[in-house]
N, C-alpha and C positions, 0 to 999 in steps of 0.2 A: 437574740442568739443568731450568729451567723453559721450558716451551712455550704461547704464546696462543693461542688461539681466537679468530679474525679473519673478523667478519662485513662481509660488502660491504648496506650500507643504502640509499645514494642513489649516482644516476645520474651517470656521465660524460658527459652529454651536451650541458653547455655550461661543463666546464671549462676550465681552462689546460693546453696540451698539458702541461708539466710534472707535474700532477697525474694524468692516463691511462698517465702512464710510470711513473709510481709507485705506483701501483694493478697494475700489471699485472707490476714490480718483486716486489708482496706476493703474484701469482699471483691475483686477485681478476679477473676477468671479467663480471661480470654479478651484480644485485642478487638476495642471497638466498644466495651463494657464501659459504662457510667455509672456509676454510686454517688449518694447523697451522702455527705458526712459531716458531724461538727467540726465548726476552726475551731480546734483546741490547740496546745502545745504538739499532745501525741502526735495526733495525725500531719502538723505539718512536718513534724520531723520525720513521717514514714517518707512523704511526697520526696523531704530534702534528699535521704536517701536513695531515691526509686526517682530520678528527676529524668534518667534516660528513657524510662517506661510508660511515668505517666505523665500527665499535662492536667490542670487545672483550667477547665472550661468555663464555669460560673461560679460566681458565687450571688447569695441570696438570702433575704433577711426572711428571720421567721418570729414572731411575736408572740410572745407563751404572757398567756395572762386565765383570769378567770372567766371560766365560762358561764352562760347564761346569767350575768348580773351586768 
């Protein structure tokens, strides 16, 4: 499973309510904010949206298996 690195860049502060619900949708509050999140569909379609606000920093593989065997 892969996981982004979701930096918040510019301001909500004369967006479209739509676009503060979706920012806060990716857990992002305030410029300088990183979130870990899965690449799924949803979420890169928030990013497509919000492409002026955020930037994708990293991305990073996570290995789900079973434990202790």
């Amino acid at each position: 499973m892969k996981k982004l690195l979701i930096k918040q860049v510019g301001s909500t502060a004369r967006c479209h309510q739509k676009q503060v619900l979706y920012m806060k949708s990716l857990g992002l509050r305030r410029i300088g904010d990183i979130v870990e999140r899965v690449d799924n569909q949803i979420n890169r379609k928030l990013i497509e949206k919000l492409h002026h606000l955020v930037k994708v920093v990293g991305e990073k593989q996570v290995i789900v298996g079973k434990e202790g065997k």
